[in-house]
Every structure is written in C-alpha cells, then in structure tokens.
C-alpha positions as CSV (number, residue, x, y, z in Angstrom):
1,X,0.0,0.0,0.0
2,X,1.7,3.7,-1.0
3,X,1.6,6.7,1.4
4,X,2.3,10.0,0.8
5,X,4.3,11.8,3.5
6,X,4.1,14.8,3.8
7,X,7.5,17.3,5.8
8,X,7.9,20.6,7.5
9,X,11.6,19.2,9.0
10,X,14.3,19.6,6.3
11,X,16.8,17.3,8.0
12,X,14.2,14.6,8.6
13,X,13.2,14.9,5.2
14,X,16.8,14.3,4.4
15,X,17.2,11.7,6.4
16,X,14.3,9.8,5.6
17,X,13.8,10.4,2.0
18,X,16.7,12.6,0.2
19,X,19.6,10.4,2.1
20,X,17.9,6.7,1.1
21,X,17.2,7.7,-3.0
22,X,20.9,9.2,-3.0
23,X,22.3,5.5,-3.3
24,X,21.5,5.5,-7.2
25,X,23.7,8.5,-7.3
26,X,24.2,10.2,-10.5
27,X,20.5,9.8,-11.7
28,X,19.0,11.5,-8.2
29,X,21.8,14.0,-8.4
30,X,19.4,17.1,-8.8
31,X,17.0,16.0,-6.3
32,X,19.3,15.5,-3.2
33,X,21.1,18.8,-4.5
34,X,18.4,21.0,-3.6
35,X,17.2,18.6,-0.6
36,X,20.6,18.9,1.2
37,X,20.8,22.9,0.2
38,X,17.5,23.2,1.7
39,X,17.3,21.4,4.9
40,X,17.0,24.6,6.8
41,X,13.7,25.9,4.7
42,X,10.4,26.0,6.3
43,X,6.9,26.0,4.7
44,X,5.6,27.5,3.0
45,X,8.9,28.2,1.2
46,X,9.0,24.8,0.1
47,X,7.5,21.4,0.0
48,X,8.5,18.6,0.1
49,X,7.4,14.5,-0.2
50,X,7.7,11.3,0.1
51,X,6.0,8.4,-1.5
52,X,6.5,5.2,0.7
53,X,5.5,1.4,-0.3
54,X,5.3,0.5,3.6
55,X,8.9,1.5,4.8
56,X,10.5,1.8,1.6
57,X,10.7,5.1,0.2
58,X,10.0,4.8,-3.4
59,X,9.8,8.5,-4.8
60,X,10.5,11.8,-3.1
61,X,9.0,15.2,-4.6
62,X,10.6,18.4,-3.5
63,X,9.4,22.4,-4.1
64,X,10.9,25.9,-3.3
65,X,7.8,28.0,-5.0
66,X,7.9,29.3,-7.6
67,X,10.4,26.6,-9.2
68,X,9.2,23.1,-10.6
69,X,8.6,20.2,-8.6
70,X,12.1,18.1,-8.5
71,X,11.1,14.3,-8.1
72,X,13.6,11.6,-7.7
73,X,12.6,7.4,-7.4
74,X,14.5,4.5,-6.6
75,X,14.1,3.4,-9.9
76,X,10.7,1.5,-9.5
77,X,8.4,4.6,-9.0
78,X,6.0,4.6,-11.9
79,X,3.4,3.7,-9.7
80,X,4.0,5.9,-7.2
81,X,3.7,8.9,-9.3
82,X,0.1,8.1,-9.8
83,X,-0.1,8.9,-5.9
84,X,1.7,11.2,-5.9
85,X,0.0,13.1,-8.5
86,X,-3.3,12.0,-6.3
87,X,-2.5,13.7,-3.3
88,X,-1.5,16.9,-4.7
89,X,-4.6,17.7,-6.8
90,X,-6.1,16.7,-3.9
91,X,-4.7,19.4,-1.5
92,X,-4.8,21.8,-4.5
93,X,-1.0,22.4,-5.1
94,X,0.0,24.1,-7.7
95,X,3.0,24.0,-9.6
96,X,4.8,25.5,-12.6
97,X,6.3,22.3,-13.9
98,X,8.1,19.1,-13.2
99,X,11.8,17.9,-14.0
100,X,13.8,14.7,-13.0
101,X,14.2,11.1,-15.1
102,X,12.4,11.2,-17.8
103,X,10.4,8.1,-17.4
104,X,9.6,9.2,-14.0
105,X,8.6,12.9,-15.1
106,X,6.7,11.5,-18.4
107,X,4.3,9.3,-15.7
108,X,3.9,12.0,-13.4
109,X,3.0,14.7,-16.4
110,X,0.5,12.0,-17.6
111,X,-1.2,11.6,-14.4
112,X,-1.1,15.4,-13.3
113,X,-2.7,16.8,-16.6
114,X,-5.5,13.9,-16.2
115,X,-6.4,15.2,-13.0
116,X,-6.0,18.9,-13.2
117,X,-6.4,19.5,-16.7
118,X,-3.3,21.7,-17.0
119,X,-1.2,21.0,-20.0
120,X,2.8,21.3,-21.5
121,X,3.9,24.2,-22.8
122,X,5.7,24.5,-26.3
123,X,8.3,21.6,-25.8
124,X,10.5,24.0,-28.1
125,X,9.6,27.0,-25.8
126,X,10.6,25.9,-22.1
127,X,10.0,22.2,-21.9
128,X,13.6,20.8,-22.3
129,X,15.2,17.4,-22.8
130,X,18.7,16.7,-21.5
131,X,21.0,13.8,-21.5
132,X,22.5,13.0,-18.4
133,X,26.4,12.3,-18.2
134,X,28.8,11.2,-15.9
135,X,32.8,10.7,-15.9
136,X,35.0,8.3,-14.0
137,X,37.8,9.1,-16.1
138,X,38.6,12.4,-17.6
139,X,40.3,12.8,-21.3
140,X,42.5,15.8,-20.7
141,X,41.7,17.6,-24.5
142,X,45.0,18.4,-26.2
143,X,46.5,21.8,-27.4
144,X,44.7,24.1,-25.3
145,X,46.9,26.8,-23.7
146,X,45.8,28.4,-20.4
147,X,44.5,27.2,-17.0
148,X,41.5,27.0,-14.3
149,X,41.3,29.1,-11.5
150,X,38.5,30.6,-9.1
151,X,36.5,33.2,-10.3
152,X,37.5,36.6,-8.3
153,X,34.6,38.7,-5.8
154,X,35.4,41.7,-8.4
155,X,34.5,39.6,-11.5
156,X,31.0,39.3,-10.3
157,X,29.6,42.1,-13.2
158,X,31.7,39.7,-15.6
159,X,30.3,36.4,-14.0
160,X,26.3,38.0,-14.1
161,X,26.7,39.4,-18.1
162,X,28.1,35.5,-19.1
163,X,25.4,33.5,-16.8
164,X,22.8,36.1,-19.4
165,X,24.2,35.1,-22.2
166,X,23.9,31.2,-21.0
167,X,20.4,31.6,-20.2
168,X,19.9,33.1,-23.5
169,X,22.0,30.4,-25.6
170,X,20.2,27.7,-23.5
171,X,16.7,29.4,-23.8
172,X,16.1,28.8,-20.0
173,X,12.7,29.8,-18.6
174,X,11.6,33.4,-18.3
175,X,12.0,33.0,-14.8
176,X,15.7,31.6,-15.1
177,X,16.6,34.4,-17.5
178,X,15.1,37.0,-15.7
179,X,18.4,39.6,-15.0
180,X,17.4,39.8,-11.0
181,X,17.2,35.9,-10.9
182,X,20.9,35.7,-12.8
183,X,22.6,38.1,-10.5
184,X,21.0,36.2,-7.2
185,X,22.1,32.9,-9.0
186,X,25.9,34.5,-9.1
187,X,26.2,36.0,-5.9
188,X,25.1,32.9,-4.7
189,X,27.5,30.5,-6.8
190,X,30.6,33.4,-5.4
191,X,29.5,33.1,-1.7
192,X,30.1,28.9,-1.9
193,X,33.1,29.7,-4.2
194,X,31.6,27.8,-7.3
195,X,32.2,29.6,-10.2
196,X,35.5,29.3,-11.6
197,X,37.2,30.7,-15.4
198,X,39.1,29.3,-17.8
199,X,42.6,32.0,-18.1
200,X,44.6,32.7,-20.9
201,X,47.2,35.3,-21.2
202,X,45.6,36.6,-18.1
203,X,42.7,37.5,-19.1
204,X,38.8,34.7,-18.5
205,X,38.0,33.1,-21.8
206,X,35.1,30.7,-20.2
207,X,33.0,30.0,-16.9
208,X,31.7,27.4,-15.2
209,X,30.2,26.6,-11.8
210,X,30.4,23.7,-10.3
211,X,27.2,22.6,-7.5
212,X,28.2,20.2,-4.4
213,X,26.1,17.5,-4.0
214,X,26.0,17.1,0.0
215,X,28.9,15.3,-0.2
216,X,29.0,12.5,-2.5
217,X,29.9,14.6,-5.8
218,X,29.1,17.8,-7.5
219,X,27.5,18.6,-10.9
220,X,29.1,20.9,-13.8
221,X,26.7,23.4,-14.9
222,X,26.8,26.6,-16.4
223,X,29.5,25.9,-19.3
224,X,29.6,29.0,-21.0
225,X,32.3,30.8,-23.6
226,X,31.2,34.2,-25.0
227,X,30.7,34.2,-28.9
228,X,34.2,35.9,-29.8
229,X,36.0,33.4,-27.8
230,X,34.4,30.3,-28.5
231,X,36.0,27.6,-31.2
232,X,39.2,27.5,-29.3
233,X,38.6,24.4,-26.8
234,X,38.5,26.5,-23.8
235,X,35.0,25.5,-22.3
236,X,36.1,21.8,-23.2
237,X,39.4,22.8,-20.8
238,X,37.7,24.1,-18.0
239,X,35.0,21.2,-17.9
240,X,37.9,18.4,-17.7
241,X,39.8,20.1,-15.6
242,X,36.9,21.0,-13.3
243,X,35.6,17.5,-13.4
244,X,39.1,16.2,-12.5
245,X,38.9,17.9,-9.4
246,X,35.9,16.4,-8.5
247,X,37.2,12.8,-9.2
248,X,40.6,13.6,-6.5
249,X,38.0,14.5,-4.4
250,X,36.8,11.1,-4.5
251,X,33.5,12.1,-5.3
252,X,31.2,11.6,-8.3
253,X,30.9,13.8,-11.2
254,X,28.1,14.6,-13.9
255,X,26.6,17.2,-16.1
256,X,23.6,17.9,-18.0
257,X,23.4,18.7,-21.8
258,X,20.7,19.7,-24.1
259,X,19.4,16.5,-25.9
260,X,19.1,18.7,-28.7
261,X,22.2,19.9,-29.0
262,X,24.7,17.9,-30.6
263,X,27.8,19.9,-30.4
264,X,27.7,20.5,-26.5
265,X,27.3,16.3,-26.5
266,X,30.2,15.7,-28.1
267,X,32.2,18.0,-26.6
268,X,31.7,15.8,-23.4
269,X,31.5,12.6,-25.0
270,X,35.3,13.6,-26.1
271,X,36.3,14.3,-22.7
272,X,34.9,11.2,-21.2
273,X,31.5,11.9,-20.1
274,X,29.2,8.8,-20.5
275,X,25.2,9.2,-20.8
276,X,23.5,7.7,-18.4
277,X,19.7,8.8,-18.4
278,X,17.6,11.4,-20.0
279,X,15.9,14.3,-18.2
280,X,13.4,16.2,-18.6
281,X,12.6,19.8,-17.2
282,X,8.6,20.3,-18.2
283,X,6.7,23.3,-17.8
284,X,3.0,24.1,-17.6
285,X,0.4,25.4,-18.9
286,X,-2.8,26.5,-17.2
287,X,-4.1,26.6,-21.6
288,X,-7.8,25.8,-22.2
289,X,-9.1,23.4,-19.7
C-alpha cells in the first residue's frame, strides 16, 4: 500500500527520504542537491514529499515556489507517481512544472494533466530534454593553452553578463533568465566559491560553476564561452579540468546537456563523459481546460 508523506523538518526529510534515494547516485543528483541545500527551509517556502511502499521510500517530490517540482525514485516509482499526483490535486498544489528522469517525469506529467487538466507548454519554448552524463575518467583535451582558477569577488559584473548570455544560448525559462534571478544565481554561486574561469594570457575566456552534491559529488553546470571566444577548446578545458577535481575528491561527477544539442554532446562525449539517463525539465500550462 503507498503513502504520501508529507514534511515541515528539512533534516528529517533528508534523512528519511533525500539520504535513502541518493544510493543511485548520479540519476538523483538534482533531487538530493536541492534537498541537502534546503534542509534549513520551512513551509511555506518549500515542499517537500515522500512516497513510501510501507517502509521503503519509493519517490520523493521536492518544491521551493515558484520553481518546478524536483522528483527523484529508486528506480521503481511509476506507480508511485500516480499517488503522488493523487494527493496533490487533492490538497490543491499548484505547480509551474516538473523535472527529474524522464520516465519518471513523463508518468507524473500524464497523471497530473488527467487530473487537473493543466497542459505542457511548447516543448520547443521551455520544456527541455537533456541527456545526463557522468565521468569516471577524464580525457584531458589536447593543445589548449591556459589554465583553471576561481572566479575573483570583483569579477562578479563579468560572472552576471556571461550567466545572461547562458540563459539566452540555453533558452532557459523566463524566470531563469530574468536579470534579478541571474545576478542572485551568481552571488550565490561566489559566496560557496563555485564559479570558476578558464585564463589565458591573463585575461577569463570561459566560466563554469560547479554545484556540491551534500557530499557525495558535485555537478558541472553553467558551461559557457562568450561568442568571440568560442571555437578555441577553452569551455572543453575548464569542464575536464573542473571535473578532475571532482574525481581527486573522490567524489562523483556529472553534467547535464541539451538533448538537442549535438555539439555540446560531443564535446563531453570527447572528454569522457558517458550518458547515463535522460531528463526532462517540463513546464505548464494553465491553456484551455
């Protein structure tokens, strides 16, 4: 029989829900991300679930308003979503959208449009497909001159103008691209020390932050080399030297790329990255009912 939990307590969320799905690793990685960062939050400033086939958790669902519902499974959770999906038209939840494994968020959508009547947005607008990597052992590209470093408190105005032009390049939600939302994003990424540059000749050619994952491993995200700099293999140089780091950490390592773009896929592909799911990031639509 599946229950829904439902928690006020980050940390026994954590413990109870985010801690048990982090054993698959990798495929929860943006799930126990946000739990872990979060464990201090209160409702109503987020939400958060758990689905439970008698002491097993099965899926956990997590919200900070007015983001998309993150869910995360232990890789049996199909049927779970359907209660899920129950119990939060049920206490009249709303929510923007829905990203995690595909096959996880492609059963939930299903089950939540039944029941509320809400549909997708323009797959080609916001709703997004990405191919989940990981790497266990990086391939250093060759001929690139320069090195990695940590990006400097004074290179914030650099950091917010080049985390714009990703959201634009990556056509990331209105929210996501809003300029207010990017400069939070970077002053957050500079106060955990996350966002480090790719140097040449002393001046940044390429950026990239890197997000802890409690401490199991850490995600590369944000990959981004302005237009009059790019074709030189520098973003390629900071990702595998970034991801190094992660593996002499002892730690695991991913990254997410657009599904539909192939150039950013074989750049990792090249440097040893290794797909391992698909994910989806799916908006909604409140549309004709």
């Amino acid at each position: 029989m599946l229950a829904v939990r439902e928690y006020d307590d980050g940390e026994v969320f954590w413990q109870e829900v985010a801690e048990p799905l982090s054993s698959r690793g990798v495929p929860t990685n943006a799930f126990v991300g946000y739990a872990f960062a979060t464990r201090a939050e209160r409702p109503p400033a987020i939400m958060r679930l758990g689905v439970f086939d008698g002491a097993r958790v099965v899926v956990g669902a997590l919200q900070t308003p007015p983001f998309r519902l993150s869910l995360a499974d232990d890789g049996a959770g199909a049927q779970a979503t359907l209660a899920l999906a129950d119990h939060l038209a049920g206490r009249g939840a709303g929510l923007s959208g829905v990203m995690g494994d595909e096959r996880l968020v492609d059963d939930f959508v299903d089950a939540w449009c039944a029941r509320t009547g809400l549909r997708i947005n323009d797959p080609g607008a916001h709703g997004r497909r990405q191919n989940l990597y990981q790497v266990t052992r990086v391939v250093q590209p060759s001929g690139g001159a320069g090195h990695m470093r940590p990006a400097r408190a004074g290179e914030r105005d650099l950091l917010v103008q080049w985390e714009q032009g990703f959201a634009a390049d990556a056509s990331l939600p209105p929210l996501e691209s809003d300029p207010a939302f990017v400069a939070r994003l970077v002053d957050a990424g500079l106060a955990e020390d996350g966002f480090y540059l790719w140097e040449v000749d002393g001046h940044p050619r390429a950026t990239a932050r890197l997000r802890r994952i409690a401490h199991f491993g850490a995600r590369v995200s944000g990959v981004y080399t302005p237009p009059a700099e790019r074709g030189r293999g520098y973003a390629a140089a900071l990702t595998a030297a970034l991801s190094q780091a992660v593996l002499d950490r002892g730690q695991f390592c991913c990254l997410f790329a657009d599904a539909a773009n192939p150039l950013t896929n074989r750049i990792y592909q090249r440097i040893g990255y290794v797909r391992v799911a698909g994910f989806a990031d799916i908006l909604f639509s409140d549309g004709d009912r």
